[in-house]
C-alpha positions as CSV (number, residue, x, y, z in Angstrom):
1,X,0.0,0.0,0.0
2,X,1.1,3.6,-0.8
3,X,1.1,6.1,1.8
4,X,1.8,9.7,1.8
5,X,3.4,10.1,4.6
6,X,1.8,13.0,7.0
7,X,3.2,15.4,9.1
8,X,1.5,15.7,13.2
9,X,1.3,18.0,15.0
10,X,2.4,15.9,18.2
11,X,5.0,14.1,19.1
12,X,2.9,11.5,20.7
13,X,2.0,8.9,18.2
14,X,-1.6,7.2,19.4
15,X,-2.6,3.9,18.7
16,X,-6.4,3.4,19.8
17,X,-9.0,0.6,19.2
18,X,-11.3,1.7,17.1
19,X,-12.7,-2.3,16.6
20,X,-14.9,-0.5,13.7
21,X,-17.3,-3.4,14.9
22,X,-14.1,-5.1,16.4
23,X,-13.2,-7.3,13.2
24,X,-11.1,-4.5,12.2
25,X,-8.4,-5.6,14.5
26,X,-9.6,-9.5,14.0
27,X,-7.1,-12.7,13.8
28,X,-8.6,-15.6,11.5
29,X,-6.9,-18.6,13.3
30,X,-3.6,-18.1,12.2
31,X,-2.6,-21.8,13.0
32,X,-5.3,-23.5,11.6
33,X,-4.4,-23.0,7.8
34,X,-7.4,-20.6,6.4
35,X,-5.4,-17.6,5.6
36,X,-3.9,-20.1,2.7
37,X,-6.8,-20.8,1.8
38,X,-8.3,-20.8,-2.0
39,X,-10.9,-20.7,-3.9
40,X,-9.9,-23.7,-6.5
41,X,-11.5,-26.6,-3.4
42,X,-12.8,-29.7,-5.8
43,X,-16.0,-29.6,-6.2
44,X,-16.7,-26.4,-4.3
45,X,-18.0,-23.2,-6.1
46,X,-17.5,-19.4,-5.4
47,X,-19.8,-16.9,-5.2
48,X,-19.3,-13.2,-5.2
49,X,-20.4,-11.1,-1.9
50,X,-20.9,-7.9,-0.2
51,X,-21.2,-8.2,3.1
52,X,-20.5,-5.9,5.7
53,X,-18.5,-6.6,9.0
54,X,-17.4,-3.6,10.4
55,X,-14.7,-2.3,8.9
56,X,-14.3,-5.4,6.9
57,X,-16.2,-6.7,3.9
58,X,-17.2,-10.3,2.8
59,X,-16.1,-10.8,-0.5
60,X,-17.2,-13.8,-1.5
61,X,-18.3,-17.2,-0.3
62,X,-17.6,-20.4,-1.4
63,X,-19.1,-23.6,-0.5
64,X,-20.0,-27.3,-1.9
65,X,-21.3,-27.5,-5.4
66,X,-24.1,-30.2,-4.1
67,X,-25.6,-26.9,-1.8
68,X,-28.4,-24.4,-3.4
69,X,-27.0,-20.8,-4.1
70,X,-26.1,-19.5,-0.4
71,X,-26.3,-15.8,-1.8
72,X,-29.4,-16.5,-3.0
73,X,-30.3,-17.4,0.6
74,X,-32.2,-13.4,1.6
75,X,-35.6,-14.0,1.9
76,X,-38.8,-12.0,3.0
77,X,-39.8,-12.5,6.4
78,X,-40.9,-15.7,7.3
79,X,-43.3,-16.9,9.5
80,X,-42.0,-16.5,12.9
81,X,-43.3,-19.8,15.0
82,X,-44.3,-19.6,18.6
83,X,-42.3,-22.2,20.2
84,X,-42.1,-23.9,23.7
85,X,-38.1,-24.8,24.9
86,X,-38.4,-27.4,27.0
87,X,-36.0,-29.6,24.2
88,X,-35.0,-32.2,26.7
89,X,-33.0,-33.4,24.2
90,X,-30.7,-30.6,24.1
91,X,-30.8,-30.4,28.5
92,X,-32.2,-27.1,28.4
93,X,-34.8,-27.7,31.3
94,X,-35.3,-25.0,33.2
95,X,-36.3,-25.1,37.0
96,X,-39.0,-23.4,38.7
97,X,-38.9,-22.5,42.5
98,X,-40.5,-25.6,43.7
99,X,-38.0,-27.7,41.8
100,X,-40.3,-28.6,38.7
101,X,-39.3,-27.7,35.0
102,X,-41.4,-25.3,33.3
103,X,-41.4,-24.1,30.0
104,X,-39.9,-20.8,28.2
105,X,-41.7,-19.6,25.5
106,X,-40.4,-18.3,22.7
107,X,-40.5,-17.0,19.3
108,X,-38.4,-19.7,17.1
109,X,-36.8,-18.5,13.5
110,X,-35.9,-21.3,11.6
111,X,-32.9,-21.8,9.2
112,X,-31.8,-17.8,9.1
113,X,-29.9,-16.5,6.1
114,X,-26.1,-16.1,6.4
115,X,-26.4,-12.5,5.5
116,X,-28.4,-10.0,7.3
117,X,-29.8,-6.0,6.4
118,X,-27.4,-2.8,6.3
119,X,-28.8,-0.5,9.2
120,X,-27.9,2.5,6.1
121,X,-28.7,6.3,7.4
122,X,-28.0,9.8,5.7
123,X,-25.2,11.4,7.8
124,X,-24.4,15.3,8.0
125,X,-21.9,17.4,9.6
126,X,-21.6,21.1,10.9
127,X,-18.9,23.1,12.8
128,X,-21.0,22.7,16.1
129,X,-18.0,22.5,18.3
130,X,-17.3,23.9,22.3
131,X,-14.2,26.0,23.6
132,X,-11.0,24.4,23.2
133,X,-10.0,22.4,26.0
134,X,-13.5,21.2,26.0
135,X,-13.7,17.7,25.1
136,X,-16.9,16.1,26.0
137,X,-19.2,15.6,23.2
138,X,-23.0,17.4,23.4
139,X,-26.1,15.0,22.6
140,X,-28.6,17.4,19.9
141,X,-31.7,16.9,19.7
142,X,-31.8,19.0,16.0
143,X,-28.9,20.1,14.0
144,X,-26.6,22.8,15.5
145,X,-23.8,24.9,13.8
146,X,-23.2,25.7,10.9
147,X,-22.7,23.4,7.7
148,X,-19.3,23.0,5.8
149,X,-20.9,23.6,2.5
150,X,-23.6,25.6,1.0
151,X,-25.6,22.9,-0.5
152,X,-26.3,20.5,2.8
153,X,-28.9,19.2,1.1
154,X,-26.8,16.9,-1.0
155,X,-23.4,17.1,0.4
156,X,-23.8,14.7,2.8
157,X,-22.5,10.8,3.6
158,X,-24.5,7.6,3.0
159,X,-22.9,5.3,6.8
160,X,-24.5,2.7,8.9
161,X,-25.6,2.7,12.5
162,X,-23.1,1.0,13.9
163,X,-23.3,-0.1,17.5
164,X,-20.1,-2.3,17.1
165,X,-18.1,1.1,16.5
166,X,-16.1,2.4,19.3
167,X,-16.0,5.1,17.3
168,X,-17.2,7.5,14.4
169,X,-15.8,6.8,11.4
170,X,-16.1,8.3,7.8
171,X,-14.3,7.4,4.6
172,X,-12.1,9.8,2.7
173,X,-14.6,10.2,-0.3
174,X,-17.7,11.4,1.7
175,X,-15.3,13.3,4.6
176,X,-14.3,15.1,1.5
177,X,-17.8,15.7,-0.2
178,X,-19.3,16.7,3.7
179,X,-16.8,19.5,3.1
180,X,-14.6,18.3,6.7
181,X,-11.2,18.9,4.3
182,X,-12.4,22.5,2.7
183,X,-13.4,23.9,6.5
184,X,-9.8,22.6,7.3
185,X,-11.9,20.0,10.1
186,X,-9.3,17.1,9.1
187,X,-6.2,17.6,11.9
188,X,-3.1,15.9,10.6
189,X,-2.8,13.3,13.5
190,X,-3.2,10.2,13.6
191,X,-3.9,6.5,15.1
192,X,-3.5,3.4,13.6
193,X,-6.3,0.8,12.9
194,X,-4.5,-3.3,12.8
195,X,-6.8,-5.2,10.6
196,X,-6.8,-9.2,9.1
197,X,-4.3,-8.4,6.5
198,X,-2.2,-5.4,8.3
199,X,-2.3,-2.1,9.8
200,X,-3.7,1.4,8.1
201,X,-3.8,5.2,9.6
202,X,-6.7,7.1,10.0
203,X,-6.7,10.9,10.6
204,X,-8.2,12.8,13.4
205,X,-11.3,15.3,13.2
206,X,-11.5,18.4,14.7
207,X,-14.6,18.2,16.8
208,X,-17.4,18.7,15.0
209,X,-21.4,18.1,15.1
210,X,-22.7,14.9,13.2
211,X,-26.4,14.6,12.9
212,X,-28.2,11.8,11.6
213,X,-31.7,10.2,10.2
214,X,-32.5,7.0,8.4
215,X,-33.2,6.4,4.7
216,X,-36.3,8.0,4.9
217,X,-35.3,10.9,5.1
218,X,-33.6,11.4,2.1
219,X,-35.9,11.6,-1.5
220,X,-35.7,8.6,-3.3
221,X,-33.2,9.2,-6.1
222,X,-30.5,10.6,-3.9
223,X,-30.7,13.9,-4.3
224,X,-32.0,15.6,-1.9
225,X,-32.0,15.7,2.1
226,X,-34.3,16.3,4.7
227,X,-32.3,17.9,7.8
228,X,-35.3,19.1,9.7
229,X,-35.9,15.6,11.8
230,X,-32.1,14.6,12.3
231,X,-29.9,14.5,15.8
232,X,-26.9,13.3,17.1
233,X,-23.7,15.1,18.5
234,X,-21.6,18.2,18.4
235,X,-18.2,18.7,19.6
236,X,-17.0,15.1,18.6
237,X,-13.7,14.1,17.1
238,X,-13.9,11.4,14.7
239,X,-11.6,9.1,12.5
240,X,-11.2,9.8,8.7
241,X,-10.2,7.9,6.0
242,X,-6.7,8.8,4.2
243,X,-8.2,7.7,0.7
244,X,-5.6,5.1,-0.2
245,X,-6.2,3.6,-3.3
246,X,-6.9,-0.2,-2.3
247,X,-9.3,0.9,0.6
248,X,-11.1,3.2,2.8
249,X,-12.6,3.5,6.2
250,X,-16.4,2.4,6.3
251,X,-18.7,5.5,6.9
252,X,-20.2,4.4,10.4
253,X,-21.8,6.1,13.5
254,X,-21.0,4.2,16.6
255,X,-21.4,3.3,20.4
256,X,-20.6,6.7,21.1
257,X,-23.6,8.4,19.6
258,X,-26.2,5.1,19.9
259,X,-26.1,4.9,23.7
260,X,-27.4,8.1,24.3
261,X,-30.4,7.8,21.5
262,X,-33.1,4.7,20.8
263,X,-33.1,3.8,17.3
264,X,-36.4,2.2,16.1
265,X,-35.9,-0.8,13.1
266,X,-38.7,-1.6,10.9
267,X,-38.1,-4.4,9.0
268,X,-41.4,-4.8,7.9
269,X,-41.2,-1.2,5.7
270,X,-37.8,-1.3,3.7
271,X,-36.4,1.9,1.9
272,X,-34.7,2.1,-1.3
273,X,-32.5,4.9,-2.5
274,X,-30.6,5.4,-5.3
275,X,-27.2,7.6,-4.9
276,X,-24.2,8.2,-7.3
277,X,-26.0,4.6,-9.2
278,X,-25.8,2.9,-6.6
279,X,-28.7,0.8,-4.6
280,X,-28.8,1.1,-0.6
281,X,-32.0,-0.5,0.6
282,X,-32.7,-0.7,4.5
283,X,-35.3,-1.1,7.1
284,X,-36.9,2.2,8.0
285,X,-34.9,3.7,10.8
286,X,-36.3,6.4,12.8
287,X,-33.7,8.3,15.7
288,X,-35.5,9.2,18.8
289,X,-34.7,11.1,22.2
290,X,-35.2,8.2,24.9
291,X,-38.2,9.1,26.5
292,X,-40.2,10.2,23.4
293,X,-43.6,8.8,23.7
294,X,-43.6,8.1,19.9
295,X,-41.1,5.0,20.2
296,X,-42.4,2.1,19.3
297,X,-43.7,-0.7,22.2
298,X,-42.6,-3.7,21.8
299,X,-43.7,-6.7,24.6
300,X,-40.5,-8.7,24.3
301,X,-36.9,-7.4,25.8
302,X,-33.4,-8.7,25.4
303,X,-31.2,-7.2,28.6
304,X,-27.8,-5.7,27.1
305,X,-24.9,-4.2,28.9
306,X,-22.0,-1.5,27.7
307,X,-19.3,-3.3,28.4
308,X,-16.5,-2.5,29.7
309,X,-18.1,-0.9,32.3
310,X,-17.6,2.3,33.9
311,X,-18.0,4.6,30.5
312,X,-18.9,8.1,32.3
313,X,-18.9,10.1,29.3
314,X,-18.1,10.5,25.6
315,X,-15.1,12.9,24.6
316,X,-11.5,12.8,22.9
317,X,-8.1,13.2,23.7
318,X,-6.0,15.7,23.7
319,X,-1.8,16.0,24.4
320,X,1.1,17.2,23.2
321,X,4.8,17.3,25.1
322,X,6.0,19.7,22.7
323,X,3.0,22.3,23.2
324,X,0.8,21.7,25.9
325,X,-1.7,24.4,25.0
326,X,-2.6,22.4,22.0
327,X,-5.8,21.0,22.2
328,X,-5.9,19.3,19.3
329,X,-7.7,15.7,19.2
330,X,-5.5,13.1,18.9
331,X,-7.9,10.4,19.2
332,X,-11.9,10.1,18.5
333,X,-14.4,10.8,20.5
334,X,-15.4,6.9,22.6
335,X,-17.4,6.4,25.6
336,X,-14.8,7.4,28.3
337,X,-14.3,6.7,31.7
338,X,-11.0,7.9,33.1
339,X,-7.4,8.3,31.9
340,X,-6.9,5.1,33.5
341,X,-10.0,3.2,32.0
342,X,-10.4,4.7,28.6
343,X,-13.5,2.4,28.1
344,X,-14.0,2.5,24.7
345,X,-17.1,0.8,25.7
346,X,-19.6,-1.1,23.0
347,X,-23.0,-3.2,23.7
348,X,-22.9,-6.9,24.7
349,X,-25.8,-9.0,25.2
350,X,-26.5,-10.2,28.5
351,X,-26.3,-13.8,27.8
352,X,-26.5,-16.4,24.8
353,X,-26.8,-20.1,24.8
354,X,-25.3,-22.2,22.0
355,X,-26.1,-26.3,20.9
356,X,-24.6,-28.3,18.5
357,X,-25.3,-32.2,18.9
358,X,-24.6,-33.1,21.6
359,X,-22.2,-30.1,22.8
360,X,-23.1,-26.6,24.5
361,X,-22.2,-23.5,24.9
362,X,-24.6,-22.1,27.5
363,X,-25.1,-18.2,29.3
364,X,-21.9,-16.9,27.7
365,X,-21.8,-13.0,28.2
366,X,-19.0,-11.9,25.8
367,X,-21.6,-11.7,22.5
368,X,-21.4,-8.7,21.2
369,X,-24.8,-6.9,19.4
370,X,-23.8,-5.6,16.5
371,X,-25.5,-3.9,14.1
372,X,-23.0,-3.0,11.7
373,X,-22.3,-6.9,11.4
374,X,-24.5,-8.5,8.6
375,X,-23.4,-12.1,9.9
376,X,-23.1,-14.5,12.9
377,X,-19.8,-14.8,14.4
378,X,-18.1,-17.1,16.8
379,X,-15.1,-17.1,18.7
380,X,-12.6,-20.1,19.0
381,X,-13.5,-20.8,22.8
382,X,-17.4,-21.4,21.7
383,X,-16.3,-23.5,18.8
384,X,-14.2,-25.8,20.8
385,X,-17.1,-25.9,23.1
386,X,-19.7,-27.0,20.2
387,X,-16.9,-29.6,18.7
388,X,-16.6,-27.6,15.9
389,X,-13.4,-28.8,13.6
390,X,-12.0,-26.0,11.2
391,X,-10.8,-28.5,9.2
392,X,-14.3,-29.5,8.3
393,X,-15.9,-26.1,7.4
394,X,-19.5,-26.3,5.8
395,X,-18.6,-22.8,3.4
396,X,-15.7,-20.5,3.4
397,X,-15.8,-16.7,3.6
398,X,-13.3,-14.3,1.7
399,X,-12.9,-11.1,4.2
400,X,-11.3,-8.1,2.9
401,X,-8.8,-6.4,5.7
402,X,-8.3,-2.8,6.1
403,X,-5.4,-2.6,3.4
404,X,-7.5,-4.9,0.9
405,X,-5.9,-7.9,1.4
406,X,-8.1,-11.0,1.7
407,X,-8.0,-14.4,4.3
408,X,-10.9,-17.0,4.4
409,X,-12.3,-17.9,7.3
410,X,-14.5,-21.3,7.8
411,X,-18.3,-20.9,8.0
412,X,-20.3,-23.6,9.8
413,X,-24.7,-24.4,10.4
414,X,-24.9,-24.8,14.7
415,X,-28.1,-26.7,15.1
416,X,-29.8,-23.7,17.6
417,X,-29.0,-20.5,19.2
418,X,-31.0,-19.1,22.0
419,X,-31.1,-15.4,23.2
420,X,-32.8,-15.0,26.6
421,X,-35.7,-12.3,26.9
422,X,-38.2,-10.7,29.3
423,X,-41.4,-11.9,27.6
424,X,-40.8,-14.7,24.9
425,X,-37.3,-15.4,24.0
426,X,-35.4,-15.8,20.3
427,X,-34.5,-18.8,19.4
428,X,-33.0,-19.9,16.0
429,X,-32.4,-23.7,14.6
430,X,-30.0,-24.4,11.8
431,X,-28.1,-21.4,12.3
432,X,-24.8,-20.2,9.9
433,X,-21.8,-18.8,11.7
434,X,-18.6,-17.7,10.8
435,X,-16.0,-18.8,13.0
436,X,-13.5,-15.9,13.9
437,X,-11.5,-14.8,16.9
438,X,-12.5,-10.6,17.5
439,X,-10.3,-8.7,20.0
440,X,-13.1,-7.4,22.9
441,X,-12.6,-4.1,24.2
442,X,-12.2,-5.6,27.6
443,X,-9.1,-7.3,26.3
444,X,-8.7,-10.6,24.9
445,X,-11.3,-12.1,22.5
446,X,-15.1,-11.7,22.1
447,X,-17.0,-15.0,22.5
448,X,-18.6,-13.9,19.5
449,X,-20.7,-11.4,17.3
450,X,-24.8,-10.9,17.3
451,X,-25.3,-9.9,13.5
452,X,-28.1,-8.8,11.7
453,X,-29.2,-12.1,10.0
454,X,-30.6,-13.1,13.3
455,X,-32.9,-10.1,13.3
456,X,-34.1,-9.8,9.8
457,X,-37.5,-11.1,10.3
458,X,-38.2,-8.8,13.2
459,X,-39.1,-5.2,14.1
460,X,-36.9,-4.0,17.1
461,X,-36.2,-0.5,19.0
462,X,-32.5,-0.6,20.7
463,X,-32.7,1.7,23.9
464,X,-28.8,3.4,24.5
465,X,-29.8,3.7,27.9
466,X,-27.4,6.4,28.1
467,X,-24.5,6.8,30.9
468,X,-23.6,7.0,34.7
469,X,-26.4,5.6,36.8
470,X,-28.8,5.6,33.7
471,X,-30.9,2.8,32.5
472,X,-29.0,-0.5,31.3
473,X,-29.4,-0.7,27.1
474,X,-32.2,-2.8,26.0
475,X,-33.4,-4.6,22.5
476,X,-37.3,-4.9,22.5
477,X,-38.3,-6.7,19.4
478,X,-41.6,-8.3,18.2
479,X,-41.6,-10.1,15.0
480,X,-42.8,-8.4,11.5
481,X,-46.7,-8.8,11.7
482,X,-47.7,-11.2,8.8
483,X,-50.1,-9.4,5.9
484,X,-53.8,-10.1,6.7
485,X,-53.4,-10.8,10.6
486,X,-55.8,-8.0,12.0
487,X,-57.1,-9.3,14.9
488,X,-57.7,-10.2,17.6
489,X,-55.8,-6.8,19.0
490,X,-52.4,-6.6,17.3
491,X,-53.1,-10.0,15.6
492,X,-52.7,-13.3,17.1
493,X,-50.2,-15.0,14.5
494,X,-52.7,-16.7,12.3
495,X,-54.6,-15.4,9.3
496,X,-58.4,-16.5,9.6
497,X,-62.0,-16.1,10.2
498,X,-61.2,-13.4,12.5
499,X,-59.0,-11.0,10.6
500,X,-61.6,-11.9,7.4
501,X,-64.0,-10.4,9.8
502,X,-62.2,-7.2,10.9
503,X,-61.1,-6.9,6.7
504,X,-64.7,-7.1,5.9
505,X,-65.6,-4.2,8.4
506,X,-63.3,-1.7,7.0
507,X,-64.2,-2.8,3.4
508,X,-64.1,0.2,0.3
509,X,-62.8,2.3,3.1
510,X,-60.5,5.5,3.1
511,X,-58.4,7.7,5.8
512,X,-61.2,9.6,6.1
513,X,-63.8,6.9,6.6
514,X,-64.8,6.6,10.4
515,X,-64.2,2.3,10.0
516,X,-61.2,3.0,8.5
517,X,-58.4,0.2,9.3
518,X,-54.7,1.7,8.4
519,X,-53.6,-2.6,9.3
520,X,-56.0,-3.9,6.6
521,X,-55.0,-1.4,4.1
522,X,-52.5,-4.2,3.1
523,X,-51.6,-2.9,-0.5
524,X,-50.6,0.7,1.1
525,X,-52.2,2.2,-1.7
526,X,-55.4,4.5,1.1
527,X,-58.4,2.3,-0.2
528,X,-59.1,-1.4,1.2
529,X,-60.4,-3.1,-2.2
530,X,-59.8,-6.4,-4.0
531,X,-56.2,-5.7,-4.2
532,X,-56.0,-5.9,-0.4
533,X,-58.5,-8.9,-0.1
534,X,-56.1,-10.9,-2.6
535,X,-53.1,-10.2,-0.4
536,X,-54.9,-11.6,2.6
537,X,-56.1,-14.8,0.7
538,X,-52.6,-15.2,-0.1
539,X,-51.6,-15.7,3.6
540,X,-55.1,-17.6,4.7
541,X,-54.7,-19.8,7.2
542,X,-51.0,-19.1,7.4
């Protein structure tokens, strides 16, 4: 890789973890012969990808030529099955107080795809900054400061809601058409990001605001951008891309901005938008303050935790030996606790159970939720748990590093995953994981990754839960209503004689008809007519 090489400020030369969902700094089993791997396996096929995981990208994929096309695999949401674990055969009995086993219910998601959604969002950036020496970043609840161009409404970035980012990132090309190098925002230090294949630089923002909405908000051929419903954060440093040819940092608003904010994800509506010819489709994504009484209720919540603890606030760095009135950043803005405990924290979940025949890995803690991460991961302690050989990988995975190398890394089908909720649990059979050691913030390895293939058939709000003796952060999720199932309430799973009776009351209606039924107008279209009716036969008795 070339590199010009760039001039700081300091003399202090920081390295900081960015993890950019962690797999930035990943180590694919080094001894177990898959960075050699190749594509030319007989009787095995390749298939090109584009997958995201964090700062890294799937490639490709490549599995036995016997299997049915695995990039093929995206779906619409299927039905999502009540289910009762009580699965004796797997020993996951559960005991009640008197000593009896009762039963868990939950909502069971068969055979997910390997590849989940991109959480996409429109991202903007002002000059919204504090005095110097003032590094804590400033939650907004509307756009502050002023913006580094004159035409915000289409000089702005295309990222991804990123819980697995210690950090905000942004990539050379849309730092640059944000306008952060014309104000002169991009400082000329630096930190260095370790990757798969290597080691990069990023450069350091001055602090600056960075607001944020979902897809919706921008019209639907790119153009054009709707500022008036974004938030986020002013006076934040964040890391750039330097623009080398091979690759760039991932556009990406992290931990840092997510834990103070709850993000609602609608699955069930997905948004297209086309920019600079290229497709981003995404669930609609709306960013709320956390007690607005608009957020969505959802009956079922998975406890998470920011992990490491002790993050007291989010802010940058600042120090120079040579001039110590230079306040400068030298790193991004991360959840902080202390010079002693710079946190860098990111969002676990609070505990995952694994099976694979007859081996378990049960009420591990170190699972990252991640929602820049499109697939499954596991570590190597769970694998060795669950007997899982690397030798004898069911699909491989090309992953492109931060310098644009590539490694493989083995991909395998567990036989069930189980995430503990208030309410009714998730659980999910014939599961696809990649298996892949990720540094934690914490030190050492994750046990795995939480990505977005597990939650593609549901609607869920992630709660930040902010900071400091706030309230712990929290997924509620329900999954995507099925077309035609009205009643009773909220529906009840099934389409039938019910829901044909609740259709049939709101029949030839409109918005402005006093019967009107905003569920049953099922083809979106503000009339509940034959179209509707068919879409509802469709699912009947589903």
């Amino acid at each position: 890789m070339k590199r010009e090489k760039i001039h700081r400020r300091t003399g202090l030369r920081v390295a900081i973890c960015l993890l950019v969902t962690a797999v930035l700094q990943a180590q694919v089993f080094a001894d177990s012969g898959f960075k050699s791997a190749h594509h030319g396996r007989p009787g095995w096929r390749k298939e090109e990808a584009d997958w995201r995981l964090g700062g890294a990208r799937i490639k490709a994929i490549t599995y036995p030529e016997n299997r049915p096309a695995m990039t093929a695999s995206r779906r619409g949401p299927q039905k999502v099955k009540k289910a009762v674990l009580t699965l004796e055969a797997l020993n996951r009995i559960t005991f009640n107080e008197t000593g009896g086993p009762f039963s868990v219910f939950a909502n069971l998601i068969d055979s997910p795809p390997i590849d989940g959604f991109v959480p996409w969002i429109a991202v903007t950036a002002t000059n919204a900054r504090l005095d110097e020496g003032e590094s804590e970043a400033v939650t907004q609840y509307s756009i502050t400061g002023n913006y580094l161009t004159g035409t915000p409404e289409s000089d702005y970035a295309i990222g991804i809601y990123d819980t697995g980012a210690s950090a905000h990132l942004m990539g050379n090309g849309p730092a640059s058409q944000a306008g952060l190098f014309t104000a002169g925002l991009v400082t000329t230090n630096t930190s260095i990001v370790s990757g798969v294949t290597g080691d990069t630089e990023v450069r350091i923002s001055q602090p600056i605001g960075i607001f944020i909405d979902g897809l919706g908000a921008i019209e639907p051929n790119g153009l054009l951008l709707d500022r008036s419903g974004m938030m986020g954060q002013s006076n934040v440093a964040i890391a750039v891309g330097q623009g080398f040819e091979e690759v760039d940092l991932p556009t990406a608003i992290g931990s840092p901005l997510s834990v103070y904010f709850t993000a609602a994800f609608d699955n069930g509506t997905q948004i297209t938008i086309t920019r600079d010819g290229n497709d981003f489709n995404a669930p609609d994504i709306r960013i709320y303050p956390q007690d607005d009484p608009d957020i969505p209720v959802y009956a079922n919540k998975i406890p998470l935790e920011l992990r490491p603890l002790g993050g007291a606030s989010v802010q940058y760095l600042y120090f120079d030996l040579e001039d110590p009135f230079n306040t400068t950043p030298i790193s991004p803005s991360v959840i902080f606790g202390s010079i002693l405990n710079p946190a860098q924290s990111i969002f676990f979940v609070s505990s995952v159970d694994m099976y694979d025949g007859s081996h378990s890995a049960i009420d591990k803690t170190r699972f990252m939720f991640d929602t820049g991460a499109q697939i499954t991961v596991i570590g190597s302690r769970i694998g060795a748990r669950l007997g899982i050989n690397p030798a004898q990988a069911e699909f491989e995975v090309e992953i492109q590093g931060v310098t644009g190398d590539t490694i493989m890394a083995p991909g395998f089908y567990i036989d069930a995953i189980d995430i503990p909720a208030l309410g009714e649990w998730l659980s999910f059979t014939n599961v696809p994981v990649v298996l892949l050691d990720v540094p934690s913030p914490e030190g050492g390895t994750v046990d795995g990754i939480i990505g977005m293939n597990l939650f593609a058939d549901l609607n869920f709000v992630l709660r930040g839960g902010g900071l400091f003796l706030q309230d712990d952060p929290s997924v509620e999720y329900q999954p995507i209503p099925m077309a035609g199932d009205l009643a009773p309430g909220e529906g009840d799973g099934m389409v039938n004689w019910l829901d044909l009776g609740a259709f049939a009351e709101a029949w030839l209606t409109t918005p402005g008809s006093g019967n009107w039924n905003a569920r049953a107008d099922l083809e979106a279209d503000s009339i509940i007519d034959f179209k509707d009716f068919s879409i509802l036969a469709q699912n009947w008795m589903q």
